[in-house]
N, CA, C and O atoms as a printed pandas DataFrame, in Angstrom:
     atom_number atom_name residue_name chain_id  residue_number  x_coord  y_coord  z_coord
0              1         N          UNK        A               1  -27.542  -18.039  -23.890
1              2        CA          UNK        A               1  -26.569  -17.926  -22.818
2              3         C          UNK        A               1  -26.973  -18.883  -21.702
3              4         O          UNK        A               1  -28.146  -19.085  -21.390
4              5         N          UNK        A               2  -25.941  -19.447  -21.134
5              6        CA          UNK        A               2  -26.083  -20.460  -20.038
6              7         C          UNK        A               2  -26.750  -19.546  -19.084
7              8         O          UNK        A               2  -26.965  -18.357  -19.319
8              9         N          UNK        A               3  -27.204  -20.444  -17.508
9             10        CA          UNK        A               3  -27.486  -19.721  -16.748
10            11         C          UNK        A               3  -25.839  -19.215  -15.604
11            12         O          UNK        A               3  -25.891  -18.634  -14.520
12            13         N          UNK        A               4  -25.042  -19.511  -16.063
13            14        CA          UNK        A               4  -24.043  -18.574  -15.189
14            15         C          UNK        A               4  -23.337  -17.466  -16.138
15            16         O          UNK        A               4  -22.748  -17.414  -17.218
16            17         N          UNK        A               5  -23.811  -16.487  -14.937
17            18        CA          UNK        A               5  -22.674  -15.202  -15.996
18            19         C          UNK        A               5  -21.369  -14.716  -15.681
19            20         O          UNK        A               5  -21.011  -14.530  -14.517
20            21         N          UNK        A               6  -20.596  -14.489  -16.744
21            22        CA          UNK        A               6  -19.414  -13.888  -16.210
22            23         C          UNK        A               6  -19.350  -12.878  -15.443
23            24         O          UNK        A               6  -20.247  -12.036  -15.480
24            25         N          UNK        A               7  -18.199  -12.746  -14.528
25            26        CA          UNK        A               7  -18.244  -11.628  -13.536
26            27         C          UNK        A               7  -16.712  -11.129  -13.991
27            28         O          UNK        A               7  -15.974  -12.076  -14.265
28            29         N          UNK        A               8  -16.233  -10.074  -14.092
29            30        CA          UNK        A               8  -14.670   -9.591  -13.819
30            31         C          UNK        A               8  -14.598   -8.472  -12.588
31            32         O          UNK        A               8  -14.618   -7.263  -12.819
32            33         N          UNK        A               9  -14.551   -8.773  -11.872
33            34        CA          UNK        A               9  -14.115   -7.702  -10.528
34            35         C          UNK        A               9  -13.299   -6.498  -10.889
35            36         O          UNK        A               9  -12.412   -6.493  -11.742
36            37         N          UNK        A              10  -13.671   -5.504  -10.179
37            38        CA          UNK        A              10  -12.856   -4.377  -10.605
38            39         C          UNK        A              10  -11.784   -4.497   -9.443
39            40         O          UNK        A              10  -12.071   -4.719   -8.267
40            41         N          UNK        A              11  -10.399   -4.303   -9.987
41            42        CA          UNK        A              11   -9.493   -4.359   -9.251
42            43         C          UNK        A              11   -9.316   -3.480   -7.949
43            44         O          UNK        A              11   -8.837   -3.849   -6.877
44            45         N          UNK        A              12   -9.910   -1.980   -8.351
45            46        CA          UNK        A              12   -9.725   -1.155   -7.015
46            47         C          UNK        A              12  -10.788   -0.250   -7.175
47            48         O          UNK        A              12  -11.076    0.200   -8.284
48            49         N          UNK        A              13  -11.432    0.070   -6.081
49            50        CA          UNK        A              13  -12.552    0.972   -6.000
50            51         C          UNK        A              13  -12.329    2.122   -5.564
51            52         O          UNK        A              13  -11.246    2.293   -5.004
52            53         N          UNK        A              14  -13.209    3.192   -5.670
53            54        CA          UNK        A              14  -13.444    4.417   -5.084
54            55         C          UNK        A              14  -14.491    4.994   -4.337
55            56         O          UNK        A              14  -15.160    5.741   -5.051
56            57         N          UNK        A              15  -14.832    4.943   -3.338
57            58        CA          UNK        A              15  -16.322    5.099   -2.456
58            59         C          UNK        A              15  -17.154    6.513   -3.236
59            60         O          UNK        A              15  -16.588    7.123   -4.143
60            61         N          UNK        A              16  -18.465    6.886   -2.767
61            62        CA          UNK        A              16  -18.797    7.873   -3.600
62            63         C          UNK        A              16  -18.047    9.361   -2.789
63            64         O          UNK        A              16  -17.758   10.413   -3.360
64            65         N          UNK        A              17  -17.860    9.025   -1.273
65            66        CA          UNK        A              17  -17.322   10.122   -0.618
66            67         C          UNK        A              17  -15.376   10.221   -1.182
67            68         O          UNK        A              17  -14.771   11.256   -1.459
68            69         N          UNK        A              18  -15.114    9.547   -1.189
69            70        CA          UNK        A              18  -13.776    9.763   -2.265
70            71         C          UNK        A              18  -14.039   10.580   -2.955
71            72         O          UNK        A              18  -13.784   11.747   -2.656
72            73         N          UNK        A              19  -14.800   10.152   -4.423
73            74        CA          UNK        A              19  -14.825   10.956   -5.400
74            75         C          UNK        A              19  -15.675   12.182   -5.051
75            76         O          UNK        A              19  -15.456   12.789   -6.100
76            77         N          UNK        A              20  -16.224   12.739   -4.583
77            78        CA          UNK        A              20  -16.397   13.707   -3.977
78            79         C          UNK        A              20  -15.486   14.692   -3.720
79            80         O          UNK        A              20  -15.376   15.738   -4.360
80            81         N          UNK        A              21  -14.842   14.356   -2.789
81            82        CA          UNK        A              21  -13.959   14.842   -2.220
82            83         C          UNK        A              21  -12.772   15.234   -3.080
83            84         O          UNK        A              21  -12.236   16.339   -3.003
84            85         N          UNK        A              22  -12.279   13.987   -4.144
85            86        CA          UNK        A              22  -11.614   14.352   -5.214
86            87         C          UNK        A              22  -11.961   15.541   -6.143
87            88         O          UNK        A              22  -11.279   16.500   -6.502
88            89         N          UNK        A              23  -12.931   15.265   -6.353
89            90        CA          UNK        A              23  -14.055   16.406   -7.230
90            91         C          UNK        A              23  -12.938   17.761   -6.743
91            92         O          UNK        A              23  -11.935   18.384   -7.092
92            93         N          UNK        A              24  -14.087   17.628   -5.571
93            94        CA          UNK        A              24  -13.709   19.222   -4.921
94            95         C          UNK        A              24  -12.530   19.744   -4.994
95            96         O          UNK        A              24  -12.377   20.915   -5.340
96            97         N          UNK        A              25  -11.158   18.654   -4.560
97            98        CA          UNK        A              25   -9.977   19.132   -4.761
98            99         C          UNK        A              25   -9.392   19.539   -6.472
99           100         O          UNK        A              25   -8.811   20.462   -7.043
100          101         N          UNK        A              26   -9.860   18.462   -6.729
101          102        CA          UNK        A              26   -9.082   19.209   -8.933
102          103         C          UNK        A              26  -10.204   20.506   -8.864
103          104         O          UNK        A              26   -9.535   21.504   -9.132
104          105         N          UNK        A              27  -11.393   20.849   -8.658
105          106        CA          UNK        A              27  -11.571   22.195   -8.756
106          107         C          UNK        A              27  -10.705   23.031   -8.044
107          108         O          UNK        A              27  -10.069   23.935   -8.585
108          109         N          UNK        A              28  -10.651   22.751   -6.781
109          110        CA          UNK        A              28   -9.825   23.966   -6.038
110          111         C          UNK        A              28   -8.578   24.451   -7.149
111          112         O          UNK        A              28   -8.121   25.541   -7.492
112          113         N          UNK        A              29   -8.334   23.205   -7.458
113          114        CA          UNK        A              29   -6.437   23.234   -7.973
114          115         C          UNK        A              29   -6.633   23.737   -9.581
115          116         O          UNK        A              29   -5.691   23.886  -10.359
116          117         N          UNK        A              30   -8.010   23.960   -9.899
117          118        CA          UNK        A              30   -7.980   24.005  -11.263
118          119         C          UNK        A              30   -7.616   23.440  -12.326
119          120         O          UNK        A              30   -7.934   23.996  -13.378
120          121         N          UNK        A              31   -7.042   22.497  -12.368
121          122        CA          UNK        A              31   -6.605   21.126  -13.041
122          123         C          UNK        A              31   -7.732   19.831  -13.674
123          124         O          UNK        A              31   -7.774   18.613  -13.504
124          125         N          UNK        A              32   -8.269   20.458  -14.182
125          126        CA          UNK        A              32   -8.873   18.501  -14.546
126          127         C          UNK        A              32   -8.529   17.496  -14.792
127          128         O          UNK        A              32   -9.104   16.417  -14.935
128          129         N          UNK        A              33   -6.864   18.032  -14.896
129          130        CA          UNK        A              33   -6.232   16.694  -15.406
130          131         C          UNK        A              33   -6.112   15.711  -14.556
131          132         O          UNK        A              33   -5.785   14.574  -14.897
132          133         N          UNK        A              34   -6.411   16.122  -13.168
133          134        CA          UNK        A              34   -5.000   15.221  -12.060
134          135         C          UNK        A              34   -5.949   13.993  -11.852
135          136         O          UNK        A              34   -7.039   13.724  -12.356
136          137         N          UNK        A              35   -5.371   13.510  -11.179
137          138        CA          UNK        A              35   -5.591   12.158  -10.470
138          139         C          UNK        A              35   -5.554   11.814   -9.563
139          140         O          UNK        A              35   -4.392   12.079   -9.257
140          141         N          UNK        A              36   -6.164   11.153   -8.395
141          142        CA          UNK        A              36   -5.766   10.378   -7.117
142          143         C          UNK        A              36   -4.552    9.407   -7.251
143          144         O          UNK        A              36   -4.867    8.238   -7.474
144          145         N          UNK        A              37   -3.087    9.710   -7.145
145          146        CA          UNK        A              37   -2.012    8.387   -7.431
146          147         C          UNK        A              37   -2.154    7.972   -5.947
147          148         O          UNK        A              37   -2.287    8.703   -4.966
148          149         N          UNK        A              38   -2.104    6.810   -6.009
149          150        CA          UNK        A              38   -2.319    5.654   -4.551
150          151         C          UNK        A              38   -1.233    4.909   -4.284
151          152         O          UNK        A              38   -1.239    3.892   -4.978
152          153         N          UNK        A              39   -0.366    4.981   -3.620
153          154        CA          UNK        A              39    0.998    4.391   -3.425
154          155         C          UNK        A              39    1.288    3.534   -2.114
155          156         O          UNK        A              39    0.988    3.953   -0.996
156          157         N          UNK        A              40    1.860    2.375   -2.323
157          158        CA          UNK        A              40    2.380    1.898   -0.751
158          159         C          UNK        A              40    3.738    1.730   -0.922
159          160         O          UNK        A              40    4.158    1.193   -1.947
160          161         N          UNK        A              41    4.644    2.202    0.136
161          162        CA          UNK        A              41    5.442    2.274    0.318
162          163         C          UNK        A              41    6.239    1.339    1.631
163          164         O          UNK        A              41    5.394    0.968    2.446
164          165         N          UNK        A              42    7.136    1.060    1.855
165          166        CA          UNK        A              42    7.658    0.194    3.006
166          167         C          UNK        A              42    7.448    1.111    3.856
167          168         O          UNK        A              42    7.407    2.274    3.453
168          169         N          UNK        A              43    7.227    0.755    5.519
169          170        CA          UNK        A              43    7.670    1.580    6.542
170          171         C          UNK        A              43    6.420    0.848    7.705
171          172         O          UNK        A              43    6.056   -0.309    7.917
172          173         N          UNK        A              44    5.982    2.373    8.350
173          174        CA          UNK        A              44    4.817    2.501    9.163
174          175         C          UNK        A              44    5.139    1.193   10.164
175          176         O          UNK        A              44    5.916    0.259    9.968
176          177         N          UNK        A              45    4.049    1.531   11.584
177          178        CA          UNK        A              45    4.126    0.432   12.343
178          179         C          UNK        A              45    3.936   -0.935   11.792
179          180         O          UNK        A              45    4.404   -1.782   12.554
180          181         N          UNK        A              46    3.364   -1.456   10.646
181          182        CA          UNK        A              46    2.800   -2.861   10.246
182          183         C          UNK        A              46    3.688   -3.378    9.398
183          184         O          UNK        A              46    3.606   -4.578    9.133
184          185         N          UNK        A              47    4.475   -2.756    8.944
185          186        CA          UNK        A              47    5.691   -3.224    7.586
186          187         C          UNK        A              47    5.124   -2.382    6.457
187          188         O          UNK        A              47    5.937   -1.616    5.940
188          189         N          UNK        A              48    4.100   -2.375    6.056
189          190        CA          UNK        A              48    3.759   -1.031    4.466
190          191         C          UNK        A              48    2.978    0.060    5.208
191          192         O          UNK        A              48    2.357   -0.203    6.238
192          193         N          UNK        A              49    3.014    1.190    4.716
193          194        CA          UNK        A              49    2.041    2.322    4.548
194          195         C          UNK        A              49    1.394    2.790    3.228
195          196         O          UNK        A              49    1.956    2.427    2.195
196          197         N          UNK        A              50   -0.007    3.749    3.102
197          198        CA          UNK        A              50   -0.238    4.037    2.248
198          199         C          UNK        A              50   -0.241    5.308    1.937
199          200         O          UNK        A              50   -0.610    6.138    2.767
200          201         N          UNK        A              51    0.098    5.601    0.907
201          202        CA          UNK        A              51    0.507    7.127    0.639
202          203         C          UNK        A              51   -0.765    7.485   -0.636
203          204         O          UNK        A              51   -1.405    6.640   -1.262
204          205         N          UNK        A              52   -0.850    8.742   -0.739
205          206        CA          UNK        A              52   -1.832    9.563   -1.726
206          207         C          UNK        A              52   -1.165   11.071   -2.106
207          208         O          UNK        A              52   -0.739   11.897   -1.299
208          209         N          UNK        A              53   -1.197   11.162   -3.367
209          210        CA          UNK        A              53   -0.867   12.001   -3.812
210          211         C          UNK        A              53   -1.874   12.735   -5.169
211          212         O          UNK        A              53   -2.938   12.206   -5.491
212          213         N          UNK        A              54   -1.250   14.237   -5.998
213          214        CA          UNK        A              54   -2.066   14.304   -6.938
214          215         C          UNK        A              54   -0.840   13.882   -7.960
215          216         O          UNK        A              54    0.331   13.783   -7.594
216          217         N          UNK        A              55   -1.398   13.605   -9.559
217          218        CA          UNK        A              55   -1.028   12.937  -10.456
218          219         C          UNK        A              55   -1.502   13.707  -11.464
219          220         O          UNK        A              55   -2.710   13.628  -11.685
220          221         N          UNK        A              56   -0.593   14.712  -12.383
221          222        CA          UNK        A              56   -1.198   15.184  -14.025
222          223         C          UNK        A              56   -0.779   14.401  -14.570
223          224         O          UNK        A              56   -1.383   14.273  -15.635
224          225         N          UNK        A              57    0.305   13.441  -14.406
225          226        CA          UNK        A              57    1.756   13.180  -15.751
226          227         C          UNK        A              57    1.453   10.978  -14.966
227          228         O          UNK        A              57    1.631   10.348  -13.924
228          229         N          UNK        A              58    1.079   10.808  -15.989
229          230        CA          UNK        A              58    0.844    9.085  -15.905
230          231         C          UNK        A              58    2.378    8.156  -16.067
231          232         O          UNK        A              58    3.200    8.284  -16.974
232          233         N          UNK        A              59    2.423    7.534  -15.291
233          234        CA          UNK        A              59    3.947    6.650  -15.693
234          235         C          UNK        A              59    3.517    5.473  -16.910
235          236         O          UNK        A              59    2.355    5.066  -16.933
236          237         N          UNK        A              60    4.365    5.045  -17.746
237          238        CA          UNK        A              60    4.421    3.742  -18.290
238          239         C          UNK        A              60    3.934    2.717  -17.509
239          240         O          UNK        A              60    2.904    2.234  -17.979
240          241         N          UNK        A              61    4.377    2.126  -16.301
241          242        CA          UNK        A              61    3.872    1.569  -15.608
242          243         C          UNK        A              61    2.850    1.668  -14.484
243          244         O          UNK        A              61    2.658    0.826  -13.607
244          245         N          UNK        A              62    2.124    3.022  -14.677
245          246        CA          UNK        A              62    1.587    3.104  -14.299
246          247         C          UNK        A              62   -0.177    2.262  -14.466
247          248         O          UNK        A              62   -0.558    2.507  -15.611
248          249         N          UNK        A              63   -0.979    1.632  -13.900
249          250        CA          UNK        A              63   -2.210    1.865  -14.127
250          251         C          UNK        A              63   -3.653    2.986  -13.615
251          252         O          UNK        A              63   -4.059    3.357  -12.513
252          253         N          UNK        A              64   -3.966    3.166  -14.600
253          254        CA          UNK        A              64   -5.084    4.154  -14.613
254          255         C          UNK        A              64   -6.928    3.884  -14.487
255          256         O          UNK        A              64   -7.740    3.713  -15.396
256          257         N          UNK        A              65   -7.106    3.927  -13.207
257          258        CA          UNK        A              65   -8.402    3.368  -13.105
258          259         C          UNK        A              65   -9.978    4.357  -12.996
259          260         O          UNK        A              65  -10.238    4.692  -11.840
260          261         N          UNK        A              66  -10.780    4.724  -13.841
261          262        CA          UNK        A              66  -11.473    5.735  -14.122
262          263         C          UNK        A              66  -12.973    5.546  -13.482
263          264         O          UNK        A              66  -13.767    4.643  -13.746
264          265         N          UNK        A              67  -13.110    6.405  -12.766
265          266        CA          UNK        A              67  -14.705    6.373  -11.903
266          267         C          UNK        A              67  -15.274    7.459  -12.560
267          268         O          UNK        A              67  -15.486    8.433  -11.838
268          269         N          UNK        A              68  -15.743    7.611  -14.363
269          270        CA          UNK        A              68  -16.043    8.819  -14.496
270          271         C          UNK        A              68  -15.407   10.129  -14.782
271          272         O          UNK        A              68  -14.678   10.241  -15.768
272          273         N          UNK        A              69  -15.692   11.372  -13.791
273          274        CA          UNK        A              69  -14.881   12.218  -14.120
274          275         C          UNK        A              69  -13.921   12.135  -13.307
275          276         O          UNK        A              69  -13.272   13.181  -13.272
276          277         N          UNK        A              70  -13.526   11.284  -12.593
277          278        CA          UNK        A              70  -12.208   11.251  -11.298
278          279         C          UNK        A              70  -11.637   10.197  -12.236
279          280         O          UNK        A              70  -12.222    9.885  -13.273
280          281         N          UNK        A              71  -10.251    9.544  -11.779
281          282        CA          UNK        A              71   -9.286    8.810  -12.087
282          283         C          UNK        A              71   -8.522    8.644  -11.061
283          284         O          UNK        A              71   -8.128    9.708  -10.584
284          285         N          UNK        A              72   -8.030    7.361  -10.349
285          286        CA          UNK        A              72   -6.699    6.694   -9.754
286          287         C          UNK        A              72   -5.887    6.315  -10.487
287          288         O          UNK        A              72   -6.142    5.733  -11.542
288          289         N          UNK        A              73   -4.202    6.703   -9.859
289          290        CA          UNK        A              73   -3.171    6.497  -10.809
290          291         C          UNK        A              73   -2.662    5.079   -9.876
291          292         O          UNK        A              73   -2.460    5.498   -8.737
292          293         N          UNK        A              74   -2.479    4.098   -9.914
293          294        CA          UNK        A              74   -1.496    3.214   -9.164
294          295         C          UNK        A              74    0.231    2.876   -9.778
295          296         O          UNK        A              74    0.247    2.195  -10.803
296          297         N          UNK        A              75    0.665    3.010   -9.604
297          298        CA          UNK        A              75    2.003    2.208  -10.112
298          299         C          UNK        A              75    2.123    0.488   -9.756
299          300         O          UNK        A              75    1.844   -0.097   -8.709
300          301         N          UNK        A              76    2.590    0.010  -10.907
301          302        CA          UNK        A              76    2.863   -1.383  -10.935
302          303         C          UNK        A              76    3.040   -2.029   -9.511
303          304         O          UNK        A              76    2.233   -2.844   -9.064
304          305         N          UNK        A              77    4.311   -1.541   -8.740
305          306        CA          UNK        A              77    4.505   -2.161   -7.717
306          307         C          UNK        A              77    3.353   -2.143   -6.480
307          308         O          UNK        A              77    3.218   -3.100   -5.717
308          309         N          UNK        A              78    2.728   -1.188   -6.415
309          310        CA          UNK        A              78    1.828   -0.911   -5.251
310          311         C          UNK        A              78    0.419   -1.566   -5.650
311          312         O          UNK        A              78   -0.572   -1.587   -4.920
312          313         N          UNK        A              79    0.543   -2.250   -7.320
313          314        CA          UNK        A              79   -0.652   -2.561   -7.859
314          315         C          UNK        A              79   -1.073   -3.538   -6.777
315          316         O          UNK        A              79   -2.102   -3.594   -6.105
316          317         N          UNK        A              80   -0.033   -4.254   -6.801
317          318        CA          UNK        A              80   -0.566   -5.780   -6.127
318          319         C          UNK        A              80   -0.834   -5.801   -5.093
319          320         O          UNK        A              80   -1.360   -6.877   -4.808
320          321         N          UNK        A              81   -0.731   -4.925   -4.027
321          322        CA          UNK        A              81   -0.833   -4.785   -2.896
322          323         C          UNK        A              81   -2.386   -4.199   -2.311
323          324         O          UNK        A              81   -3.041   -4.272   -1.271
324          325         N          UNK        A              82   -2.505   -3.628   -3.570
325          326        CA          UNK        A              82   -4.469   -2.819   -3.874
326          327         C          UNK        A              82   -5.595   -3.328   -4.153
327          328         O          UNK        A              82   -6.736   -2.955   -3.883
328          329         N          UNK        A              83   -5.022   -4.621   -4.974
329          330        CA          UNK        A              83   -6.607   -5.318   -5.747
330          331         C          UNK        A              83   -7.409   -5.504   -4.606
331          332         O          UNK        A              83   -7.211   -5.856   -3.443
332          333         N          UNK        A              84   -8.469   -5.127   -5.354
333          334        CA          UNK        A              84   -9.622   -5.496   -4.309
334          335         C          UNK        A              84  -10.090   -4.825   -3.114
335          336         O          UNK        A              84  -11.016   -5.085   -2.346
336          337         N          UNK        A              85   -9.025   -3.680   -3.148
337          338        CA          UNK        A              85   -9.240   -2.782   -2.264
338          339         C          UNK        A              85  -10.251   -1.508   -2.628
339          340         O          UNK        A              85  -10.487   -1.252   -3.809
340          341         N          UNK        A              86  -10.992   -0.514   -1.258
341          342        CA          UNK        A              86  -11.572    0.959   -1.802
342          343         C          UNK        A              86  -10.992    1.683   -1.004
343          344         O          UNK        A              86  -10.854    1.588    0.216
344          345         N          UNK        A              87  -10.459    2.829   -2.126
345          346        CA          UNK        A              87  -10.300    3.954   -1.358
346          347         C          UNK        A              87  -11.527    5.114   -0.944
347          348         O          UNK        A              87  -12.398    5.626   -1.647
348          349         N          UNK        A              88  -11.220    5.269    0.382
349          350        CA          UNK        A              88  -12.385    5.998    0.928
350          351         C          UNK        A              88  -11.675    7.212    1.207
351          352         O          UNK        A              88  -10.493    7.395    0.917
352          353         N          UNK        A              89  -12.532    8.152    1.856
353          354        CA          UNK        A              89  -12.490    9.210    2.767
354          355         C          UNK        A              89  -13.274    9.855    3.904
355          356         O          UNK        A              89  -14.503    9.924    3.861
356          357         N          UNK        A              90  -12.677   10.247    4.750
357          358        CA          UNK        A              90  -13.150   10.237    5.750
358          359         C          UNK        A              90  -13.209   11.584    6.411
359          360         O          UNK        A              90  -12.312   12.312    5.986
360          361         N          UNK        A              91  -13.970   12.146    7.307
361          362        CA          UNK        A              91  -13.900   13.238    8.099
362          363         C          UNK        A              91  -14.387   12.831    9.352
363          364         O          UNK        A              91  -15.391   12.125    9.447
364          365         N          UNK        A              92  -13.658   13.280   10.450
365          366        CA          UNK        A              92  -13.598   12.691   11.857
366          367         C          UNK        A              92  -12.904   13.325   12.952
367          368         O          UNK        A              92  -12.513   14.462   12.692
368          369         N          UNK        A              93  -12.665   12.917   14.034
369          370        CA          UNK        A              93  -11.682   13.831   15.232
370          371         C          UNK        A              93  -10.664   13.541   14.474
371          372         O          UNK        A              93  -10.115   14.623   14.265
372          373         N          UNK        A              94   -9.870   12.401   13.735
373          374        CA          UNK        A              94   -8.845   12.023   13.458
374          375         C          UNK        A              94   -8.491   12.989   11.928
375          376         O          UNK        A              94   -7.624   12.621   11.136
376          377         N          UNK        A              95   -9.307   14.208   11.727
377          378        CA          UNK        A              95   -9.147   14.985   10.697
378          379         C          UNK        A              95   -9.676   14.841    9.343
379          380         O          UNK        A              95  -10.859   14.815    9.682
380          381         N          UNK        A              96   -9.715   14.737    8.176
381          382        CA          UNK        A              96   -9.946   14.679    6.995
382          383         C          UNK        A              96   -8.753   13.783    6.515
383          384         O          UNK        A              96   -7.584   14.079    6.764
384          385         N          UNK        A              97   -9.184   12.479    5.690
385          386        CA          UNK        A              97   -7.752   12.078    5.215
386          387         C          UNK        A              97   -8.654   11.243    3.710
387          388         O          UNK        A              97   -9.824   11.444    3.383
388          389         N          UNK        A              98   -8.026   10.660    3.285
389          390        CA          UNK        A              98   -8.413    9.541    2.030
390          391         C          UNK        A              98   -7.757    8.115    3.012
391          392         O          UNK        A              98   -6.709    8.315    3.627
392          393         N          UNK        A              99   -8.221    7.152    3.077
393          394        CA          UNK        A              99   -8.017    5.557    3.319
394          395         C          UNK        A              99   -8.399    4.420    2.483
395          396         O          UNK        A              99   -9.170    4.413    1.523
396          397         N          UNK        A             100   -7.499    3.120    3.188
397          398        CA          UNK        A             100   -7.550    2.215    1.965
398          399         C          UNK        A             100   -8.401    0.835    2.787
399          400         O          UNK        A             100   -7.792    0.070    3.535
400          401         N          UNK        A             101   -9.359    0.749    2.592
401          402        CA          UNK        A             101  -10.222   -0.732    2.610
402          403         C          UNK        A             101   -9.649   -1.961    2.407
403          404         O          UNK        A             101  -10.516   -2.828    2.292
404          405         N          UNK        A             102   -8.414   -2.418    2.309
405          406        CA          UNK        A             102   -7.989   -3.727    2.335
406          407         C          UNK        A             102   -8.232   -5.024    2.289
407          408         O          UNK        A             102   -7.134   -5.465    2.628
408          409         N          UNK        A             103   -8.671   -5.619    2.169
409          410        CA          UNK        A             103   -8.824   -6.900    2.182
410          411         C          UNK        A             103   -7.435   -8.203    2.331
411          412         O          UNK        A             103   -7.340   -9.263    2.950
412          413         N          UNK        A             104   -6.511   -7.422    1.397
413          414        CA          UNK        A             104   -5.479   -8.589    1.340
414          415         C          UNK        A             104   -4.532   -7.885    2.857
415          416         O          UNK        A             104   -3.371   -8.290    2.922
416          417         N          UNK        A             105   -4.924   -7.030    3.853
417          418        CA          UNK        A             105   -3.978   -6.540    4.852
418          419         C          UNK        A             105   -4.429   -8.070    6.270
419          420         O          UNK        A             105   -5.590   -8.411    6.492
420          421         N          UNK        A             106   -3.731   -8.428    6.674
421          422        CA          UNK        A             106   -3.869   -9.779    7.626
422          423         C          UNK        A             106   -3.420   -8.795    8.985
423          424         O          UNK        A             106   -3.361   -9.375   10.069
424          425         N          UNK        A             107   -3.138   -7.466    8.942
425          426        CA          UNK        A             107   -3.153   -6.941   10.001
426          427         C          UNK        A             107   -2.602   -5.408    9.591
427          428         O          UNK        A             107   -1.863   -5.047    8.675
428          429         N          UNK        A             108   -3.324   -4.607   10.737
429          430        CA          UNK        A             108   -3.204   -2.580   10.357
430          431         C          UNK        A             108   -3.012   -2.526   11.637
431          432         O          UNK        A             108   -3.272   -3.352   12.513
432          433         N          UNK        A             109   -2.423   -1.249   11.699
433          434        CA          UNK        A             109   -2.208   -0.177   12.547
434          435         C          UNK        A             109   -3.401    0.477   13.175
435          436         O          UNK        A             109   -4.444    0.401   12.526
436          437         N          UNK        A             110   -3.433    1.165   14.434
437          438        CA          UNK        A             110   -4.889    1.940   14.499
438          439         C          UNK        A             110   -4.886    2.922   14.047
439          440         O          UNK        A             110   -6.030    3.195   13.684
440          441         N          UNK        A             111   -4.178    3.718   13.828
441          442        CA          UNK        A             111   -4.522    4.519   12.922
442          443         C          UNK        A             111   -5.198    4.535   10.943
443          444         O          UNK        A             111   -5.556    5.413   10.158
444          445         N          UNK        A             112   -5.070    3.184   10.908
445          446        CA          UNK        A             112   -4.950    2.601    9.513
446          447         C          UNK        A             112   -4.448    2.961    8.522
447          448         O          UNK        A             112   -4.860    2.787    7.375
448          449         N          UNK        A             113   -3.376    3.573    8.918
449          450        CA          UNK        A             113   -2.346    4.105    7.631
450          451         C          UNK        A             113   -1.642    3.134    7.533
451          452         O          UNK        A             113   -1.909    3.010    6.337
452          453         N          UNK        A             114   -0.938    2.279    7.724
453          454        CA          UNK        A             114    0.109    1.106    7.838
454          455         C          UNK        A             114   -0.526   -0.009    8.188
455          456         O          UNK        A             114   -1.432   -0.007    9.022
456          457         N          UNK        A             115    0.086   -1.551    7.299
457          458        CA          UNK        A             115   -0.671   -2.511    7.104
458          459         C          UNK        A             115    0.811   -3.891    6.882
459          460         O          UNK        A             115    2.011   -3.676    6.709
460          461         N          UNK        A             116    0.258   -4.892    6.957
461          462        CA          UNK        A             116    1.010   -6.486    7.090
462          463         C          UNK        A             116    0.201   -7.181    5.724
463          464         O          UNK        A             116   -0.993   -7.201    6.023
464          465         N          UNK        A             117    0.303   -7.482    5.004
465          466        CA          UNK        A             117   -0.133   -8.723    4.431
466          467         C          UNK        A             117    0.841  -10.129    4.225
467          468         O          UNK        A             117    0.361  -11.144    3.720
């Protein structure tokens, strides 16, 4: 083997406090099936927002990205808007929420729910 190695980037991450936190919730709910689905949608102060939901039932177009015993569901359209991104979570004055690490956002909201690329 040469001395350069291939690299393939993982398209979207999950912090370890995410999955954590995920953990905890499919126990509460009793479900092992579900999933973190990660969605952006138009709106919010910046032009997109990001939405989170749970996920048993996978779309066709959906992609499915696996940290183990957790899983993110994305849908096609919101794919592109994610690469390269982590979803985190957080606990703070601003409450308990899940957030998205961005890279491709060229400008957010302060609250960082809503984003410009």
């Amino acid at each position: 083997m040469s001395g350069a190695e291939s690299f393939v980037p993982t398209p979207l991450m999950l912090s370890d406090a995410a999955r954590a936190r995920l953990r905890t919730l499919i126990e509460e709910e009793g479900n092992p099936a579900l999933k973190l689905r990660v969605y952006v949608t138009g709106g919010g102060c910046s032009g997109f927002q990001y939405g989170f939901d749970f996920a048993d039932e996978v779309g066709e177009d959906d992609a499915v990205i696996e940290f183990g015993d957790v899983a993110m569901v994305v849908d096609a359209l919101s794919y592109q808007y994610l690469v390269g991104s982590t979803v985190d979570f957080e606990e703070g004055l601003a409450g308990t929420r899940f957030l998205v690490q961005n890279p491709n956002a060229t400008t957010t909201c302060g609250c960082g729910a809503s984003f410009m690329v």
